[in-house]
GUBA-217805 format. One record per residue: z, y, x of N, C-alpha, C in turn; residue in one letter; chain; residue number from 1. Coordinates in nm, 3 decimals, decimal comma, m for minus. Example, Ala and Ser with C-alpha at 12.3 -4.5 7.8 and 13.67 -1.06 7.14 Angstrom:
BEGIN
0,780; m0,569; 1,319; 0,780; m0,450; 1,230; 0,780; m0,330; 1,320; A; A; 1
0,708; m0,225; 1,285; 0,714; m0,106; 1,367; 0,787; 0,003; 1,290; S; A; 2
REM end
This chain:
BEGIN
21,803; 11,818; 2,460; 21,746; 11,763; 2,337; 21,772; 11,856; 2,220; X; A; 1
21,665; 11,852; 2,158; 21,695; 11,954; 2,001; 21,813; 11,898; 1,920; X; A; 2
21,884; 11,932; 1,856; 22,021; 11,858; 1,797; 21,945; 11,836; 1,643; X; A; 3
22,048; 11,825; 1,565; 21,997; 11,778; 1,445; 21,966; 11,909; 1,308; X; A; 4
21,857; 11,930; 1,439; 21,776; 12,010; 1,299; 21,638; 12,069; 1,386; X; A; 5
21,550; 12,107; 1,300; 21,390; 12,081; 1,328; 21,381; 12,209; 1,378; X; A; 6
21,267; 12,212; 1,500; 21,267; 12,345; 1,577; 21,128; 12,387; 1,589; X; A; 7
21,081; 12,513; 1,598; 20,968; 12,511; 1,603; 20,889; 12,469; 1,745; X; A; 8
20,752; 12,486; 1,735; 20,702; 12,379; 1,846; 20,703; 12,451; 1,997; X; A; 9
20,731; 12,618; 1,989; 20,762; 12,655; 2,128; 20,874; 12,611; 2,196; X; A; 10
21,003; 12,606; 2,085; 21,156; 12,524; 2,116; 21,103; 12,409; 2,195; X; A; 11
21,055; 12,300; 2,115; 21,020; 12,196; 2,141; 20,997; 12,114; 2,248; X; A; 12
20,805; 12,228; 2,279; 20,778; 12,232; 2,402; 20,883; 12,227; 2,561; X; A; 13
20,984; 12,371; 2,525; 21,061; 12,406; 2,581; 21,202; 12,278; 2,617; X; A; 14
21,214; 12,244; 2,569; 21,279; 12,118; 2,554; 21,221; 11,969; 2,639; X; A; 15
21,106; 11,953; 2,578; 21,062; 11,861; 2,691; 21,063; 11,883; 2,823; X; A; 16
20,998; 12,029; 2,818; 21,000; 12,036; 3,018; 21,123; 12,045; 3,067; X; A; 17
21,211; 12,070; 2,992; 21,385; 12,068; 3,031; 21,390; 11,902; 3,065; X; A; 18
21,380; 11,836; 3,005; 21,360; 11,660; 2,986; 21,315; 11,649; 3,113; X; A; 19
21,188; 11,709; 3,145; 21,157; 11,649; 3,248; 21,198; 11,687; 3,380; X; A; 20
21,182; 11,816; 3,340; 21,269; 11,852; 3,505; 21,388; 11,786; 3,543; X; A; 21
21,446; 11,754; 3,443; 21,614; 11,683; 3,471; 21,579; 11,503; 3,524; X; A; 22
21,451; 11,449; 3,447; 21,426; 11,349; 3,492; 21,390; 11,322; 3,639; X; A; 23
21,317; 11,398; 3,677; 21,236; 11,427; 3,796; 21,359; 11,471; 3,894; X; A; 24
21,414; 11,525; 3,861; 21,520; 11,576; 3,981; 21,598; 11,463; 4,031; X; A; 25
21,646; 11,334; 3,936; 21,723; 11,181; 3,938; 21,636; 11,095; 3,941; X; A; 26
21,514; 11,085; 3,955; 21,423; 10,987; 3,959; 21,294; 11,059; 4,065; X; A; 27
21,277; 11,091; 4,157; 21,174; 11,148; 4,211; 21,098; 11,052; 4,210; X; A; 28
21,083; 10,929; 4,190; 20,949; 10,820; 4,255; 20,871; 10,793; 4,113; X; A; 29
20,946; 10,905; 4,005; 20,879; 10,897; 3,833; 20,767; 11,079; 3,873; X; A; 30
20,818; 11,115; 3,938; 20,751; 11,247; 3,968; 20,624; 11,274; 3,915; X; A; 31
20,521; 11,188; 3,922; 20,407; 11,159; 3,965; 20,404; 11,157; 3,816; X; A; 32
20,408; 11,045; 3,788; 20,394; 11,045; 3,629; 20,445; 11,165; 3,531; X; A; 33
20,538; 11,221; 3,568; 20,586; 11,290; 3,508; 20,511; 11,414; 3,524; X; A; 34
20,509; 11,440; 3,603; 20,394; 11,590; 3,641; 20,268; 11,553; 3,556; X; A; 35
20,168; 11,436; 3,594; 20,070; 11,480; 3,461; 20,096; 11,435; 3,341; X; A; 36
20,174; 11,410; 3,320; 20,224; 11,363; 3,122; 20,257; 11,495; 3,091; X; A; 37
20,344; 11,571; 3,156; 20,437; 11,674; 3,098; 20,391; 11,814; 3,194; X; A; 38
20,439; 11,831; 3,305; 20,465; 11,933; 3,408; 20,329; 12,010; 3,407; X; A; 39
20,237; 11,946; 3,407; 20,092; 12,018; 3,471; 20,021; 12,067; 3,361; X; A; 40
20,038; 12,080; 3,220; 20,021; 12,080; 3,109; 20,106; 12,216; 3,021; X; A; 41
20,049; 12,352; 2,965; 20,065; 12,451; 2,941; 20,102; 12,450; 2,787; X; A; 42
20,119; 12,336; 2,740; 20,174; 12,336; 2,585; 20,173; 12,225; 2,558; X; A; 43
20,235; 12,179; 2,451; 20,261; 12,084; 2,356; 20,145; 12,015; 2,362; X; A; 44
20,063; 12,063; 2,260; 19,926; 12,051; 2,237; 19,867; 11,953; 2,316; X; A; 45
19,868; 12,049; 2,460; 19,816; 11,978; 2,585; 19,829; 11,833; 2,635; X; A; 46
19,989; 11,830; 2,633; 20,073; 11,720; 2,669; 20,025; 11,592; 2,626; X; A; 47
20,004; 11,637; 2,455; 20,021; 11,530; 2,380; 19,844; 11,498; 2,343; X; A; 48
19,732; 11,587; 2,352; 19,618; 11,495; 2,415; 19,618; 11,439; 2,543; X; A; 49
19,691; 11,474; 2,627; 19,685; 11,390; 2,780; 19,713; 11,264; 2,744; X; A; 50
19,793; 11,188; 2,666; 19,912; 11,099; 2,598; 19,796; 11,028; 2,519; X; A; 51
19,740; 11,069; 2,474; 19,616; 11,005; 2,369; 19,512; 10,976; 2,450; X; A; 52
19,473; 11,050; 2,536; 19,360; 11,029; 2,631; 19,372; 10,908; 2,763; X; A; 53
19,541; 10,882; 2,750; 19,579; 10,755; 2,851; 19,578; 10,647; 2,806; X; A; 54
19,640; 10,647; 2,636; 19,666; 10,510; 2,575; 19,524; 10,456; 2,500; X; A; 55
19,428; 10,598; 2,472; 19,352; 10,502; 2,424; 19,225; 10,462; 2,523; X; A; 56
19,199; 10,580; 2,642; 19,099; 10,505; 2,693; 19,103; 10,416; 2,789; X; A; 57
18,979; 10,291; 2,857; 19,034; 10,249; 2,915; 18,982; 10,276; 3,138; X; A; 58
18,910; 10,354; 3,157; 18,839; 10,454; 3,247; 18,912; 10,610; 3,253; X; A; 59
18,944; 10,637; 3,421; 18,919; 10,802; 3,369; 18,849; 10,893; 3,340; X; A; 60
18,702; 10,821; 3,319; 18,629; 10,912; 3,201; 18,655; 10,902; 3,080; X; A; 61
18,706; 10,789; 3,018; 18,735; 10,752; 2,868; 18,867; 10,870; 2,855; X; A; 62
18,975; 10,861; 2,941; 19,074; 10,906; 2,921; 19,070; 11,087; 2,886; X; A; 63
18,994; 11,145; 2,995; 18,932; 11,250; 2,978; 18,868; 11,312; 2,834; X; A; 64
18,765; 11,223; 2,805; 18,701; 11,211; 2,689; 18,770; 11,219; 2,584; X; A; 65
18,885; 11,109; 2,543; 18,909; 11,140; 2,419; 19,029; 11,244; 2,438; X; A; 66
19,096; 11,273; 2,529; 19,165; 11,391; 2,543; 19,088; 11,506; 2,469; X; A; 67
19,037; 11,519; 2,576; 18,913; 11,665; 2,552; 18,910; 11,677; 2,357; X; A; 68
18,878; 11,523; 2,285; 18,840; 11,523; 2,149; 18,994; 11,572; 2,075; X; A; 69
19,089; 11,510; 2,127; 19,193; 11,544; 2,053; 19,227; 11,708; 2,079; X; A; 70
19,168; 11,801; 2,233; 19,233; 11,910; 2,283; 19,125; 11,938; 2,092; X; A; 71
19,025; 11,937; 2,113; 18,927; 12,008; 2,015; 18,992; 12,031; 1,895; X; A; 72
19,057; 11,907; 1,816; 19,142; 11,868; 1,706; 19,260; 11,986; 1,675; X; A; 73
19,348; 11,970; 1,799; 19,425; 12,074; 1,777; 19,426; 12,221; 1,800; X; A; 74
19,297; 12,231; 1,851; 19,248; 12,414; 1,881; 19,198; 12,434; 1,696; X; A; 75
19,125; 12,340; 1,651; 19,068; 12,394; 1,507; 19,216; 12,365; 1,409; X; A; 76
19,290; 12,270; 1,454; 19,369; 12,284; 1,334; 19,506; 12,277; 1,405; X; A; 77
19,578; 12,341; 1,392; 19,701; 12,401; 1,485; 19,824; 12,345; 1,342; X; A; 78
19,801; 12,285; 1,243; 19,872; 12,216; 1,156; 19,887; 12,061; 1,209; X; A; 79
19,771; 12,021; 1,299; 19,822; 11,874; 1,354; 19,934; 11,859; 1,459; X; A; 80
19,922; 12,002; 1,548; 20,039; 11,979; 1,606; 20,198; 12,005; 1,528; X; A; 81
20,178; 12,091; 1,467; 20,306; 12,109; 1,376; 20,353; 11,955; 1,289; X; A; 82
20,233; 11,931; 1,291; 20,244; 11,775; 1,198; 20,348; 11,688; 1,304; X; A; 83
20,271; 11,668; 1,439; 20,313; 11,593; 1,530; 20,460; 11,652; 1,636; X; A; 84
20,505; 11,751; 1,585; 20,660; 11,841; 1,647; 20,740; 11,762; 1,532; X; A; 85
20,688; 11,761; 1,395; 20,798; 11,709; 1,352; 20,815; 11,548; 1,340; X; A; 86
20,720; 11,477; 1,325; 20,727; 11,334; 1,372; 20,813; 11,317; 1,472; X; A; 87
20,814; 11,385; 1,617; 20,874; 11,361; 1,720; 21,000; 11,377; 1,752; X; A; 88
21,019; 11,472; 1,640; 21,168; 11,556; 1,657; 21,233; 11,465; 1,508; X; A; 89
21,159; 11,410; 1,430; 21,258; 11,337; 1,339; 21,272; 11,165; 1,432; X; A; 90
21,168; 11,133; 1,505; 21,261; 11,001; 1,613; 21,364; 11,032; 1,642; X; A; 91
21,347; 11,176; 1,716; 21,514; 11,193; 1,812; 21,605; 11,190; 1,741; X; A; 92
21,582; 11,256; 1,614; 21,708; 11,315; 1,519; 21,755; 11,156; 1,463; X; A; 93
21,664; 11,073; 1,374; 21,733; 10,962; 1,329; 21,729; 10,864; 1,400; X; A; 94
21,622; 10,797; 1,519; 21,657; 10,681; 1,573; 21,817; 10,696; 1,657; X; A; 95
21,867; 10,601; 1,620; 21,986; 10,594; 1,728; 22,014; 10,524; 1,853; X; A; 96
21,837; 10,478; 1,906; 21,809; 10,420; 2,014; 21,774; 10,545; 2,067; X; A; 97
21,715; 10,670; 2,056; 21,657; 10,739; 2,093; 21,807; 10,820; 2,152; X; A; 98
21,741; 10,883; 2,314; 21,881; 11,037; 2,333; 21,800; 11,110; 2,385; X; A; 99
21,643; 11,109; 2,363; 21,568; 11,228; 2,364; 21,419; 11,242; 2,316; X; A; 100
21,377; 11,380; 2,361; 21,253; 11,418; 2,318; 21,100; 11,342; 2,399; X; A; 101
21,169; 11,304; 2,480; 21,098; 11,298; 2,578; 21,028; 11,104; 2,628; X; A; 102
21,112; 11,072; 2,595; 21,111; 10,865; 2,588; 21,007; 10,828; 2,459; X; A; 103
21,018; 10,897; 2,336; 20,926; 10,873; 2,244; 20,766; 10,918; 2,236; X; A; 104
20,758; 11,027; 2,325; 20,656; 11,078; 2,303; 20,581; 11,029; 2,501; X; A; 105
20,682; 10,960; 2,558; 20,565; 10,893; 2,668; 20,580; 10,740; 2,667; X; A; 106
20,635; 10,668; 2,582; 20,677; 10,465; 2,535; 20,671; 10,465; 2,413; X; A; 107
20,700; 10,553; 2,295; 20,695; 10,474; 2,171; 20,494; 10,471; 2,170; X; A; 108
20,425; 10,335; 2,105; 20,292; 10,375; 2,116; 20,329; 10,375; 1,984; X; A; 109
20,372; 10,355; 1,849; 20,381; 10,415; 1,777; 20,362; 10,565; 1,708; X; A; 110
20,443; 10,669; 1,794; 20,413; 10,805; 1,789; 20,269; 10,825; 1,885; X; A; 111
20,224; 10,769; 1,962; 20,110; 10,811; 1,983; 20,000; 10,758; 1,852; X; A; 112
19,959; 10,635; 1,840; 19,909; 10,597; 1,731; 19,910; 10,647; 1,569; X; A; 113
20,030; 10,705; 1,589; 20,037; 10,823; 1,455; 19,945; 10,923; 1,469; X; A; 114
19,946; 11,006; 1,676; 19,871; 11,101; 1,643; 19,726; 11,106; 1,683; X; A; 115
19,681; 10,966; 1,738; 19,543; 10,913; 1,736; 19,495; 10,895; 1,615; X; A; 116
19,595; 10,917; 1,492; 19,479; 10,870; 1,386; 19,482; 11,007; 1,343; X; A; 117
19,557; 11,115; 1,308; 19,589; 11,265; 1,330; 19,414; 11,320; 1,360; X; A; 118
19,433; 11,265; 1,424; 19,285; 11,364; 1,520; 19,164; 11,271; 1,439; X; A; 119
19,176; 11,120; 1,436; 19,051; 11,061; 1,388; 19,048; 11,100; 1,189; X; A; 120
19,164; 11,164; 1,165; 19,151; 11,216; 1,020; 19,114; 11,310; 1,006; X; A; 121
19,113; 11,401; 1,098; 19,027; 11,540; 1,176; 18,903; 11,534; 1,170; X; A; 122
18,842; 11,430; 1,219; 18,738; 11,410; 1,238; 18,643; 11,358; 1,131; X; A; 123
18,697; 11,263; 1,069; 18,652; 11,180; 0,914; 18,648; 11,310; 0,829; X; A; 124
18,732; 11,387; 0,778; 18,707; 11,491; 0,709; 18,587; 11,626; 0,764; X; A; 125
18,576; 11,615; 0,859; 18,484; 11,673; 0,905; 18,357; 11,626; 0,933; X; A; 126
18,317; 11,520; 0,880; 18,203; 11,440; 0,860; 18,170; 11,345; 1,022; X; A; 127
18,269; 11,333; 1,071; 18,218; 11,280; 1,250; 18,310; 11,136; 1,206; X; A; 128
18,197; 11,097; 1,124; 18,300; 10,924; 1,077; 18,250; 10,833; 1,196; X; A; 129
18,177; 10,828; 1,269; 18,161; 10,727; 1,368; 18,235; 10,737; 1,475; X; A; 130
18,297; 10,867; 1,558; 18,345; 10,896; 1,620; 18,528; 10,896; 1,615; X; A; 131
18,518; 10,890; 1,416; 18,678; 10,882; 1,394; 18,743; 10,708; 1,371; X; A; 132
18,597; 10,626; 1,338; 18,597; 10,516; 1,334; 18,657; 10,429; 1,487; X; A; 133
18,580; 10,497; 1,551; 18,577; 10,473; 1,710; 18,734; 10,455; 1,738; X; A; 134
18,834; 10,583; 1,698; 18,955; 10,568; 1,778; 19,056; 10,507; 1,677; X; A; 135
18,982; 10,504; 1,558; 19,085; 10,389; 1,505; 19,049; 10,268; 1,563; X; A; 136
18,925; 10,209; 1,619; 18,937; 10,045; 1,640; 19,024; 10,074; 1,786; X; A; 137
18,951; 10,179; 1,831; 19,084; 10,179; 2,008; 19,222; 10,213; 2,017; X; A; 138
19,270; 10,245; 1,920; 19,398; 10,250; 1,822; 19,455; 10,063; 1,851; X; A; 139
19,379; 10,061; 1,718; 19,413; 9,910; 1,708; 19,394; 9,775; 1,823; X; A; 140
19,293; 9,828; 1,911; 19,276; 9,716; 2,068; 19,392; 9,755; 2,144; X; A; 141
19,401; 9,904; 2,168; 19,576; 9,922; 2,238; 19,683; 9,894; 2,234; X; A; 142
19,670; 9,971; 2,114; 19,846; 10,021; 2,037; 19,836; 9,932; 1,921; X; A; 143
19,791; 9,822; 1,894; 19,780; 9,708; 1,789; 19,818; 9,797; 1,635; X; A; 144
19,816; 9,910; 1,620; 19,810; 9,998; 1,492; 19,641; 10,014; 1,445; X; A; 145
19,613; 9,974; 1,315; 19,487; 10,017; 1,284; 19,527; 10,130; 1,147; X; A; 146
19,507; 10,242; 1,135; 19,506; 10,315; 1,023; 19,339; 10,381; 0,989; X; A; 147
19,294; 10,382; 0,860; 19,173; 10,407; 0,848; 19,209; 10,588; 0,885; X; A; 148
19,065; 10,595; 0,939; 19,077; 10,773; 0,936; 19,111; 10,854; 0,747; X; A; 149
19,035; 10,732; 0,639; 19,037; 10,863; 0,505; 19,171; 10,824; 0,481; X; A; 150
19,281; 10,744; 0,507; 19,429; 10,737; 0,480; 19,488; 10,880; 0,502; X; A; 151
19,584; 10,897; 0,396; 19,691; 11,048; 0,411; 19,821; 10,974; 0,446; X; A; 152
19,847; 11,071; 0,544; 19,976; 11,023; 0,570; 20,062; 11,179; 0,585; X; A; 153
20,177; 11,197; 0,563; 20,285; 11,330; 0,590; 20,301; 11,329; 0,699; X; A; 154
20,425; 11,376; 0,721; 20,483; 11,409; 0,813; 20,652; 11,359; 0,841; X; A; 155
20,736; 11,401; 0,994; 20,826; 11,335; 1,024; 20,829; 11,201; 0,985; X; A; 156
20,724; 11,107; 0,997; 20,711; 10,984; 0,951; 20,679; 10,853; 1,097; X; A; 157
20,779; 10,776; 1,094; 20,832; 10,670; 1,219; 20,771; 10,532; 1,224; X; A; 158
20,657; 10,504; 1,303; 20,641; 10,359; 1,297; 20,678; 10,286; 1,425; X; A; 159
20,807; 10,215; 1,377; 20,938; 10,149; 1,465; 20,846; 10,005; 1,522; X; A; 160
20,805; 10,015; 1,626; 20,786; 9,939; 1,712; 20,659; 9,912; 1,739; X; A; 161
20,611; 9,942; 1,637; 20,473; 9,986; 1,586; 20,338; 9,843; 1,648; X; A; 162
20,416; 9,725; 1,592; 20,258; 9,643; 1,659; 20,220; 9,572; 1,481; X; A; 163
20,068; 9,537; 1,487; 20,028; 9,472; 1,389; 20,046; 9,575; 1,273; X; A; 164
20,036; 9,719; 1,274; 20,067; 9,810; 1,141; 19,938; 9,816; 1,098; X; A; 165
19,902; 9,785; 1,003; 19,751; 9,826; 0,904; 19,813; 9,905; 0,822; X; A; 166
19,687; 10,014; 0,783; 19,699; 10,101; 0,666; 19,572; 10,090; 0,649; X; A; 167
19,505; 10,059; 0,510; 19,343; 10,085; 0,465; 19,325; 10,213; 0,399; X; A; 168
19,172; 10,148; 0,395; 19,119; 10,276; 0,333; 19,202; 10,382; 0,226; X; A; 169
19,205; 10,511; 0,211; 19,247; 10,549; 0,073; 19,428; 10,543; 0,059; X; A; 170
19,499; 10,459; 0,178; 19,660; 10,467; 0,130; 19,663; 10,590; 0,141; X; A; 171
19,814; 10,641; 0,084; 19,855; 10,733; 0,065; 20,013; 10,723; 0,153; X; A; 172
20,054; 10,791; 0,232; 20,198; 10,789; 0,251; 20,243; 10,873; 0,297; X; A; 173
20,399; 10,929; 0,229; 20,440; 11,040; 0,218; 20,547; 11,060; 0,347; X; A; 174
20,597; 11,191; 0,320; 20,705; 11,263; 0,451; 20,833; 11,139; 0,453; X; A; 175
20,857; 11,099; 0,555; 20,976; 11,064; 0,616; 20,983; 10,938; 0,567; X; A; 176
20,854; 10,860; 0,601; 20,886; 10,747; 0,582; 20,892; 10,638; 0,732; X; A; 177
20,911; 10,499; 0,742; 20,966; 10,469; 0,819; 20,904; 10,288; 0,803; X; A; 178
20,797; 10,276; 0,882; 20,712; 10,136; 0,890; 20,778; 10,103; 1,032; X; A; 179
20,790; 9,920; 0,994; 20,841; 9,856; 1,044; 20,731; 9,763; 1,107; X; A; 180
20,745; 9,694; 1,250; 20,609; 9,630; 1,275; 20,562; 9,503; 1,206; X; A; 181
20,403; 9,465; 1,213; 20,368; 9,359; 1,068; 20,368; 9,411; 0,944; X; A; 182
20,330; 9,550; 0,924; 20,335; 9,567; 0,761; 20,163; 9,567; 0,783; X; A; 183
20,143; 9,576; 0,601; 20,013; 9,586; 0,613; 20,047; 9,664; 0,457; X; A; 184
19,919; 9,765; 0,446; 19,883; 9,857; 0,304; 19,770; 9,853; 0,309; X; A; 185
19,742; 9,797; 0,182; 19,572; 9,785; 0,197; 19,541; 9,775; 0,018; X; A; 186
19,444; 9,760; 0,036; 19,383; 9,757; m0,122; 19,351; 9,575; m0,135; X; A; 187
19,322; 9,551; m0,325; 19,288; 9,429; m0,333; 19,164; 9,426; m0,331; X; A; 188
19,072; 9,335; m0,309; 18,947; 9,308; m0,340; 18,888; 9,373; m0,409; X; A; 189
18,952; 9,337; m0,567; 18,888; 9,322; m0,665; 18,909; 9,444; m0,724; X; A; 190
18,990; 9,576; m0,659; 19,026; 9,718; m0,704; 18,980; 9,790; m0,536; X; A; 191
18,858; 9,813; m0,488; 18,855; 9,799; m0,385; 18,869; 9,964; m0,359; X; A; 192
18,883; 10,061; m0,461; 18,852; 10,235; m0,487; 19,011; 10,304; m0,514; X; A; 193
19,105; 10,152; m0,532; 19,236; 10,176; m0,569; 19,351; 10,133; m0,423; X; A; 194
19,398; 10,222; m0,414; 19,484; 10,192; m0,263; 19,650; 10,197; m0,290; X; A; 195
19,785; 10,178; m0,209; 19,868; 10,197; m0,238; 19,866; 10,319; m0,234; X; A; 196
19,986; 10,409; m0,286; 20,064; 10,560; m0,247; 20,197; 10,512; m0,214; X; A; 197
20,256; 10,560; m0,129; 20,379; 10,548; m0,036; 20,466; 10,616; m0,098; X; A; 198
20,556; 10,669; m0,148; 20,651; 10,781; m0,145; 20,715; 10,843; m0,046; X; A; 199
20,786; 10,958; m0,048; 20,879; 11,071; 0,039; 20,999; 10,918; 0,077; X; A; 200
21,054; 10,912; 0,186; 21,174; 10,862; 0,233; 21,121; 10,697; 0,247; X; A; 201
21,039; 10,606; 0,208; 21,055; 10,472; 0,182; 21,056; 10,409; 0,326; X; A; 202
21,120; 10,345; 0,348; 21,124; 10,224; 0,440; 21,052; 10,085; 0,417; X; A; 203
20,938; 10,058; 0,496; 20,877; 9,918; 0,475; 20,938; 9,832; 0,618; X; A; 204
20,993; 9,737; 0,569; 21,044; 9,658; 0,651; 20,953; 9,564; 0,712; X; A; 205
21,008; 9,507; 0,814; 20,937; 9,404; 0,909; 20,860; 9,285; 0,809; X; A; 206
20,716; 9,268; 0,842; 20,635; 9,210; 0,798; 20,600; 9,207; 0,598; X; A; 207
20,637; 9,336; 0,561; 20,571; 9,382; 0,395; 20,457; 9,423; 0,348; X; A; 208
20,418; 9,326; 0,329; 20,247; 9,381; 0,278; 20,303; 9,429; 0,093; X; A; 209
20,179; 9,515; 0,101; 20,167; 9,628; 0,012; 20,015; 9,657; m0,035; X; A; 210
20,031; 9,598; m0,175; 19,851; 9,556; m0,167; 19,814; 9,616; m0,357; X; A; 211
19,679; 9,660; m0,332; 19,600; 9,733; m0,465; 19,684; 9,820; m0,551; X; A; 212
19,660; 9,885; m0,648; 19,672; 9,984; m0,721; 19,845; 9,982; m0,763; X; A; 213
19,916; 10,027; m0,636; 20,053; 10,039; m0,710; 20,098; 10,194; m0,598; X; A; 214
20,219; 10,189; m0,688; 20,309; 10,320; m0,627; 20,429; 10,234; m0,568; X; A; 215
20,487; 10,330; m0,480; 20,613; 10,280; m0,421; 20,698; 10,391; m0,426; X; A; 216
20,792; 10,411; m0,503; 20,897; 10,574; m0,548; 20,958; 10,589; m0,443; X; A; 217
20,975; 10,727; m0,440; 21,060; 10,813; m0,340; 21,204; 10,713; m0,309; X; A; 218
21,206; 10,729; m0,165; 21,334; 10,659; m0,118; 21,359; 10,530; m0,153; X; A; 219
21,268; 10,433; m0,177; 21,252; 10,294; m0,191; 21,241; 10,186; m0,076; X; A; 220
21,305; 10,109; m0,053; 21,303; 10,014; 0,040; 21,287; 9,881; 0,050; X; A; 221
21,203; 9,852; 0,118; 21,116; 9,747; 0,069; 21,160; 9,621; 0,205; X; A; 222
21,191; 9,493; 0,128; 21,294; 9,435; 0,212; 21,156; 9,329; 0,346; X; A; 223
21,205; 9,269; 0,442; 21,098; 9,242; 0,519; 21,081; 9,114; 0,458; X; A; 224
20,924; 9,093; 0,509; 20,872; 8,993; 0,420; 20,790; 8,996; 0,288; X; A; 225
20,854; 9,076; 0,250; 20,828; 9,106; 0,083; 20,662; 9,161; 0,081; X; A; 226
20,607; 9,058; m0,059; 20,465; 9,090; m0,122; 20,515; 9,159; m0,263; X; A; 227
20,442; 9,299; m0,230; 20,441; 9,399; m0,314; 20,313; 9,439; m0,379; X; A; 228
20,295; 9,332; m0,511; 20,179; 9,404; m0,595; 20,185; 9,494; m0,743; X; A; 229
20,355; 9,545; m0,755; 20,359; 9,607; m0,851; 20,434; 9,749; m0,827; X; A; 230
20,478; 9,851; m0,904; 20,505; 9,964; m0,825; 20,684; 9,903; m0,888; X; A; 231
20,723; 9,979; m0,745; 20,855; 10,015; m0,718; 20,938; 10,120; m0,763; X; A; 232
20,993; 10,133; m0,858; 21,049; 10,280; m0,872; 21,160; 10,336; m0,790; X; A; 233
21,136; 10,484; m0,765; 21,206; 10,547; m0,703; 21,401; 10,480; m0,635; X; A; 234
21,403; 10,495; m0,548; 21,525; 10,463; m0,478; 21,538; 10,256; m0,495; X; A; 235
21,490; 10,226; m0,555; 21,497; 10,058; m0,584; 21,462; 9,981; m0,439; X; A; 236
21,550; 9,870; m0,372; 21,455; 9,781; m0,337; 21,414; 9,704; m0,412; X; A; 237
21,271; 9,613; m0,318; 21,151; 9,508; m0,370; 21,203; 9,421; m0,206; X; A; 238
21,266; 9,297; m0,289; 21,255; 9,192; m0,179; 21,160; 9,037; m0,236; X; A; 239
21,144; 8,952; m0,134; 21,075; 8,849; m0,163; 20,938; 8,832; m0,163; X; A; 240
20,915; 8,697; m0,243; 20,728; 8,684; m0,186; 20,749; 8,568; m0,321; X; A; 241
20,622; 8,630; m0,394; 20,661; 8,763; m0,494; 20,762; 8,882; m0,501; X; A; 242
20,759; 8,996; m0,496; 20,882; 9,050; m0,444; 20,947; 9,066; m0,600; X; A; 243
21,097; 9,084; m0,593; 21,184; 9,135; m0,732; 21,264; 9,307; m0,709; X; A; 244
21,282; 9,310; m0,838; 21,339; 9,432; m0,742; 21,484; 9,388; m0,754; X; A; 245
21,563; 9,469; m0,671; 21,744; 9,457; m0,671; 21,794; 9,626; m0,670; X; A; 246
21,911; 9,614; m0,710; 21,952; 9,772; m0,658; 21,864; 9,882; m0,737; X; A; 247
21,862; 9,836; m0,839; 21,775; 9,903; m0,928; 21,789; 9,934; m1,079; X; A; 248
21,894; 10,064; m1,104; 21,943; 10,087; m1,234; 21,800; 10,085; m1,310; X; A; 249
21,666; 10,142; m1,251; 21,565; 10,161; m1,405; 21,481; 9,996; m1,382; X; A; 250
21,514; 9,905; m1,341; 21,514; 9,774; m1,358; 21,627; 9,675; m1,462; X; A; 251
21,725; 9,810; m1,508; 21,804; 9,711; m1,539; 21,941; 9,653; m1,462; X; A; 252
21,950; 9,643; m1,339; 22,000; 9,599; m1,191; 22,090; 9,701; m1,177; X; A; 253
22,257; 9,626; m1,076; 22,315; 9,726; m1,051; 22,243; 9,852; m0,975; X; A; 254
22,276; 9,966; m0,949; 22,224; 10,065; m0,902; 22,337; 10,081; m0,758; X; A; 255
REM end
């Protein structure tokens, strides 16, 4: 396993097939699986459309298919996989359920669903909105994650358990943040051009909706449950329904 610090994606690579060979050698009757997830597969890259091409289709032509769309994704933009080395490598590093590279990137559907929408944001920006539309709804029939393709999202960023996650149109969310399952970010009605922005570090806890024209500051944590329609400043939690903030010197609140 990579230790605690970020490696580039040949390390990486290099690392998983270590994972697996060691798996495969104590588990031979995983062999099988393990050879086409990982073994039979000449890069990262590779691996991790095979991984997209299982969870979201439901045929092995589907599976094929959207593989093939995601191989396309990461031949034109070689920044999605860098995107998706460090997502994977910040599970290992901070979950403390996690003791490798290798468990997240073939069971969390979370990290896959991060990088199914990866490729369908690929695609939306490149004008193929029906096609990016497509794997967000098979996103969301699978891996119960719906993120719109025009949503920004960073990087090294964790969605822990990952069922029932909405993100709409237009959110914004930054590096190293950390969704909990049941959140929802979406816009209001009646501001329908205005979306949340996420900040660097925030944690949305189990079941926090996050709704129309607000910010949420760097390193803010947002308690579960909690309805968030006003912005959060930096490092503060927002608990409740209405949420308040606590822990919040520019509220006023101990810090």
């Amino acid at each position: 396993m990579i230790q605690n610090a970020i490696a580039p994606v040949d390390q990486l690579w290099g690392s998983l097939r270590r994972e697996a060979e060691s798996v495969l050698a104590n588990d031979p009757l995983f062999g099988a699986s393990l050879s086409s997830a990982i073994l039979d597969h000449a890069d990262f890259g590779r691996a991790l459309a095979h991984q997209i091409g299982e969870r979201l289709g439901k045929t092995a032509d589907d599976h094929e298919l959207f593989a093939r769309v995601a191989r396309e994704a990461f031949h034109a933009a070689p920044d999605l996989i860098d995107a998706a080395s460090l997502d994977l490598q910040s599970i290992a590093i901070h979950d403390p359920a996690t003791k490798g590279l290798l468990p997240p990137l073939l069971n969390f559907k979370g990290y896959v669903a991060l990088q199914a929408w990866r490729v369908s944001s690929w695609l939306w920006r490149h004008e193929r909105t029906d096609l990016a539309l497509l794997l967000q709804s098979l996103s969301s029939d699978s891996l119960q994650v719906s993120i719109h393709p025009s949503a920004s999202i960073g990087t090294s960023v964790f969605l822990d358990h990952a069922t029932g996650i909405i993100a709409g149109a237009f959110a914004v969310i930054g590096d190293e943040v950390t969704i909990l399952q049941n959140v929802t970010i979406g816009r209001k009605q009646a501001m329908p051009g205005r979306a949340p922005r996420i900040g660097r570090g925030v944690l949305l806890s189990t079941g926090a909706t996050i709704l129309g024209d607000v910010r949420i500051g760097d390193f803010a944590k947002i308690g579960a449950g909690a309805l968030i329609e006003q912005d959060v400043p930096a490092g503060c939690t927002a608990v409740g329904m209405p949420a308040r903030l606590v822990n919040c010197a520019e509220a006023g609140l101990p810090a």
